[in-house]
N, C-alpha and C positions, 0 to 999 in steps of 0.2 A: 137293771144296769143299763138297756138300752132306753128306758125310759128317761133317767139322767142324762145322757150323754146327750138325746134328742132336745132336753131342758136346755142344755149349756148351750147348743150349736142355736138354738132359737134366742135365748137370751144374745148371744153376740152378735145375731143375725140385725136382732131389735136393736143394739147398741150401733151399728153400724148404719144403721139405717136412720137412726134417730140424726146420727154428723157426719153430711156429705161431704165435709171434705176432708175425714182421716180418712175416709173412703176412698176419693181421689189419690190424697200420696201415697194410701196403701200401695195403690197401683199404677204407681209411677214409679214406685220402690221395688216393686216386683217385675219393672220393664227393664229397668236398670239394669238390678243383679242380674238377669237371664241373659241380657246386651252383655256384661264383663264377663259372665261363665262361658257364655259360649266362646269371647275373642282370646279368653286364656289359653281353653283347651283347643283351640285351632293350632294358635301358635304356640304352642309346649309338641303337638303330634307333631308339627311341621320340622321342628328343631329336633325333634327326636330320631325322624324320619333322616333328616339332612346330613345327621351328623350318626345313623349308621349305615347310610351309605356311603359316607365317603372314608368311615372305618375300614369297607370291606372292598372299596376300590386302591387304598395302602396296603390292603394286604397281599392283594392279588397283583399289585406292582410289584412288590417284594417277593413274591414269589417265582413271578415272570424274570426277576432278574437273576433268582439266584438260578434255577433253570437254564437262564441264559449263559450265566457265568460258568455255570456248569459246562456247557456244552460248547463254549466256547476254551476252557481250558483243558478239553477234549479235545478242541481241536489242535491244539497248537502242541499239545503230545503226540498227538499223529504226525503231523507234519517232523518234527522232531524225529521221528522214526523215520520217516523218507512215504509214507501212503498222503500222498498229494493230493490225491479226488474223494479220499475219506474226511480227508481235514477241509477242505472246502465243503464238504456236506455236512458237516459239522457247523462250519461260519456262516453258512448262509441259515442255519435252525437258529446260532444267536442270534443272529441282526436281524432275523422276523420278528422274534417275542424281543427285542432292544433296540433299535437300530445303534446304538453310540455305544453302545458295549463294550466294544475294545479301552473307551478312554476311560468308561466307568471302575474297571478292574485295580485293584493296589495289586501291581505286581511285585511293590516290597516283601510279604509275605505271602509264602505257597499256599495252595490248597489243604495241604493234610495236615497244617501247620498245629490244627488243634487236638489232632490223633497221634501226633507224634511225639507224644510221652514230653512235651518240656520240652525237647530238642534245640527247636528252632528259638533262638533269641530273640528278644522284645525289643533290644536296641539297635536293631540293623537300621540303617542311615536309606532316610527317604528319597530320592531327586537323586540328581545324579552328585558319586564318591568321587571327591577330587581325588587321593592317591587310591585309587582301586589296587595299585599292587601290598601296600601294609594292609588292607582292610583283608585282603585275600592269605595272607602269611599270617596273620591274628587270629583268622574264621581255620586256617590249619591246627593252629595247635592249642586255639579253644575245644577245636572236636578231639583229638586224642591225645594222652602223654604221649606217644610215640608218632608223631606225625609222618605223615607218608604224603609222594606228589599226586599221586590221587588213589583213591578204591573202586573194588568194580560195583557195578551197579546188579548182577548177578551173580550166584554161585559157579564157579568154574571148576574143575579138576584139576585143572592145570593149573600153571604157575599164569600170573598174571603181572602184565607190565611194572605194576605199581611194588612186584616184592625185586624190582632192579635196581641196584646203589643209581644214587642221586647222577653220582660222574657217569657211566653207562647209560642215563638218559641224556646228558647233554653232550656226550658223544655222537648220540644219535642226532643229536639236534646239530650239531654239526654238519652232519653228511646231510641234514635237510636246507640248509642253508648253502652247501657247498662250496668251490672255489669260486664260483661267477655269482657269490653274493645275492643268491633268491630270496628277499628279505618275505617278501610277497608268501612264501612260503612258510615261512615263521611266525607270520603273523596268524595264516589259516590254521597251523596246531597248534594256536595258543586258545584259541576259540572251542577246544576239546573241552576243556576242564580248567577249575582253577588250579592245581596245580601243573600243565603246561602253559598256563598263562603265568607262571611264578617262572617257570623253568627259559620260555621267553621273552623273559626280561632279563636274564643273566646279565651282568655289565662286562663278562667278558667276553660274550660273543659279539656283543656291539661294540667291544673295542677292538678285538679282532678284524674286524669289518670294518675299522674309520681306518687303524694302521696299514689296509689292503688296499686303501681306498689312497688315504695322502700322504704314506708312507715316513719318512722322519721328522715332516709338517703336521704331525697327528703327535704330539708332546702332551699337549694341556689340553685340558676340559675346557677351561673359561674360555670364551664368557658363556656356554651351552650346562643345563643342568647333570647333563649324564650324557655318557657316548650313545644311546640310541637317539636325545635330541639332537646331537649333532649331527649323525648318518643320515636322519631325517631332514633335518634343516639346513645342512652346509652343501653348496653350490657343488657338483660333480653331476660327470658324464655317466650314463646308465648303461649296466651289461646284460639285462633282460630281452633287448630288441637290437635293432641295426636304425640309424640314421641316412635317412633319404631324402638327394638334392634332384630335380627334375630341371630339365634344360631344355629349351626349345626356342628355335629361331629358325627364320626366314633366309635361305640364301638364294641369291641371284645364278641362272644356269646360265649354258652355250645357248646363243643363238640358232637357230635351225638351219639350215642350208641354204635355205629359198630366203631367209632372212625376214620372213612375216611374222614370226612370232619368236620367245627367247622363255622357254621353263622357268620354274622358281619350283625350290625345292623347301620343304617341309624337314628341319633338321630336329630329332628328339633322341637326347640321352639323358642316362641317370649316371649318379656316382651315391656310393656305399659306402658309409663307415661303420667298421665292425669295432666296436672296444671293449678288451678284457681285463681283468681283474689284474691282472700279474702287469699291466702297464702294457701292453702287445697290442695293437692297433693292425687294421685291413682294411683296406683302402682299393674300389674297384670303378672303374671307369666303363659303362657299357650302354649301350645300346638295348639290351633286354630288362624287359619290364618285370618288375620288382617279387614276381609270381614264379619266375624261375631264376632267379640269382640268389634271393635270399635267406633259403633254405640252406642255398651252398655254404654258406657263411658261417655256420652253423659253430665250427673248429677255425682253429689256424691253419687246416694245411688246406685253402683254398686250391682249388686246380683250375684254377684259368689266367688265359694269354696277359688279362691288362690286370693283374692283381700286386699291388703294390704294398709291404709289408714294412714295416717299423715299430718302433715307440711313441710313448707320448707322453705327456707331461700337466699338472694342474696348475695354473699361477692366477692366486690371488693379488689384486692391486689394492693398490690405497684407497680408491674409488668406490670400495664395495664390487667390483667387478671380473668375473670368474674368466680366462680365458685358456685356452688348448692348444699347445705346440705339441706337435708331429712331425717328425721326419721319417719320410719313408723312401722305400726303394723298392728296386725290381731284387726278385731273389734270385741269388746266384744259383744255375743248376750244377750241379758235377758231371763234366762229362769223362768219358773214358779216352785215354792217352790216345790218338791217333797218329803212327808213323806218316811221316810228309813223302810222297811218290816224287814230287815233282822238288826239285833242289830252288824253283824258284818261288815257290810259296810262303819260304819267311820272309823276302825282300818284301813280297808285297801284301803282306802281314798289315789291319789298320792298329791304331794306337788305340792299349788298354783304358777307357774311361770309365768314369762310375759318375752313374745319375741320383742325386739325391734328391727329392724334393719337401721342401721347409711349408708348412702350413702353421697358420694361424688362426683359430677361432673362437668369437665369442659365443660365451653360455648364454642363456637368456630365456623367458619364458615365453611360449606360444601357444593359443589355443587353450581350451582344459587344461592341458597339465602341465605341471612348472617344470623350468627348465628343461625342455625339449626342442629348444629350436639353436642353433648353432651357426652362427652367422662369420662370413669370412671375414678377415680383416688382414691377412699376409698369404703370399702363394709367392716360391721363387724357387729355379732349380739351380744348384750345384753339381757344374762339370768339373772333375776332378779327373786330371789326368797324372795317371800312375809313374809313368817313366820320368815327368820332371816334375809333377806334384804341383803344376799351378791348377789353380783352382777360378772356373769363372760362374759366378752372379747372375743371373737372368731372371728378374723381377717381373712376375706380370700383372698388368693393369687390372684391377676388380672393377669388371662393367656390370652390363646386365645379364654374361653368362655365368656368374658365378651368382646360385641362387643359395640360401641359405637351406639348412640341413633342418629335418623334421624328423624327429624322434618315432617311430612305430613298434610298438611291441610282439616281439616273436613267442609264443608259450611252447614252441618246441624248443629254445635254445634252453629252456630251465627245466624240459622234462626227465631229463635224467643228471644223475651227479657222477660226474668223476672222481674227486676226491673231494674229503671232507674240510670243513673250512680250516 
């Protein structure tokens, strides 16, 4: 056998030899194919290579993110609970393995959305719900035939808020809202849960509120969608804080003795307006800086010397233009009957007058926030004399001591309630 095989390999040795040139494209043939085997399997490893690494750099992105999302939606349940330095140690482990993680997340649907047996619906509305208060009453009694304003999030023993009649909650909301109209408060417990976000939006508490507000000029809605757009958008004086006018000027003094020199004095006061819900206005003229008066302010029964008490009034013009009539006065004290010693004391008795004095001002916006700034436009007193009833006028000039009034917000006038609204 190997004696043939040696026959063949010399016979084809001899043929090959005999014609040099299938000999030549033998091997031109064989330089070829080795050139295309070898440029295939280069580029086949190189694409193979290329495309599993960038298989396993997807995966570890995807991994890295849910991690992230993980630990980011960790955070923001701490926070949630009120641990602040936990939940920051939380955000700062997403935003190393994410940095953008927060925009990456659909906060349309929760996290246990897929553990949660079906629960959670497929059709919740992406971007932001224009009526969030139907989608919130809909999500109520899609979750139970017996819908309730909210359930607790723990087992308790006790009774808990949510098994109290609907009315007994909005009584409560009531007394969070109270007489001086804390809207500001209303709106933080409605941020509890959806169902105190159902509870305020009542239309009756926000009608309550426009009728406290502009009293038998509070008839119709139109042209405002609902009474909470209107309390929101219709031009009025606010009961949350006190209004503040600062005054300063330059007056000329005495001369000195010697007559070389003549003072100038440095004149600075303030004026207060206090406005309440029930129409009661406070009116104070002083000299102390707004650090110790304004707390006084707090009630109507102010105790001091220039404290000037009245009414007031809302009138809208044809103009789109809101403006504030007040009349106020000095309060009458009661004093006790005093017998006269002396027989000449009623001759020289002076005549019973009474000081009224009429203001005018316009609403208008300033600064941040709307309508806060109250600009004069009328100031005049009424001497009213009792024994023959004439009455005199005194109009005064609005220069540059009449500076216009700046809105400040007090959060101790709204820290407690008196009555409920």
């Amino acid at each position: 056998m190997a004696e043939e095989n040696t026959d063949i390999s010399s016979m084809i040795e001899d043929e090959d030899s005999d014609d040099p040139n299938i000999q030549t494209e033998l091997t031109a043939f064989r330089a070829q194919w080795m050139s295309e085997l070898k440029t295939s399997s280069g580029a086949g490893g190189w694409s193979g290579r290329q495309l599993r690494a960038q298989g396993l750099k997807r995966t570890q992105d995807i991994a890295r993110e849910e991690k992230a999302t993980e630990l980011f939606l960790r955070a923001v349940q701490e926070e949630q609970k009120g641990a602040v330095y936990v939940a920051i140690k939380f955000y700062r482990m997403a935003m190393q393995l994410v940095p953008d993680i927060e925009f990456r997340i659909n906060y349309s649907r929760p996290p246990d959305a897929d553990q949660a047996g079906g629960k959670y619906r497929e059709d919740s509305v992406d971007g932001e719900i224009e009526d969030l208060l139907s989608y919130f009453e809909q999500d109520l009694n899609l979750d139970c035939s017996l819908p309730k304003i909210c359930t607790p999030q723990l087992d308790f023993t006790q009774m808990h808020i949510s098994e109290l009649p609907r009315e007994i909650l909005m009584y409560i909301f009531r007394w969070v809202v109270s007489s001086e109209l804390d809207m500001r408060a209303l709106q933080q417990l409605s941020l509890v849960c959806r169902g105190f976000y159902i509870c305020a939006r009542d239309p009756e508490i926000w009608h309550s509120a426009c009728s406290r507000v502009w009293g038998r000029n509070c008839t119709k809605i139109a042209p405002f969608k609902s009474w909470r757009e209107m309390f929101l958008q219709r031009p009025r004086v606010r009961f949350d804080g006190v209004y503040i006018s600062k005054t300063s000027y330059i007056r000329q003094g005495e001369a000195s003795l010697d007559g070389f020199y003549r003072a100038w004095h440095h004149i600075e006061y303030y004026r207060y307006l206090r406005f309440f819900s029930d129409g009661h206005v406070v009116m104070v003229t002083s000299p102390d800086d707004p650090l110790s008066v304004v707390p006084r302010l707090r009630t109507k029964n102010v105790r001091m010397e220039s404290v000037l008490h009245g009414h007031y009034r809302l009138s809208q013009e044809t103009d789109n233009q809101t403006k504030v009539f007040a009349v106020v006065c000095k309060k009458k004290e009661e004093k006790a009957t005093e017998f006269q010693k002396n027989r000449f004391c009623r001759r020289n008795q002076s005549p019973e007058v009474e000081h009224n004095f009429h203001v005018g001002l316009h609403l208008s916006s300033g600064g941040r926030q709307s309508l806060s700034k109250l600009s004069w436009i009328h100031h005049s007193c009424h001497i009213t004399y009792k024994l023959s009833g004439e009455t005199i006028i005194t109009a005064f000039d609005l220069d540059s001591m009449y500076q216009p009034f700046i809105f400040a917000r007090v959060k101790s006038y709204t820290a407690f309630s008196i009555q409920p609204l």
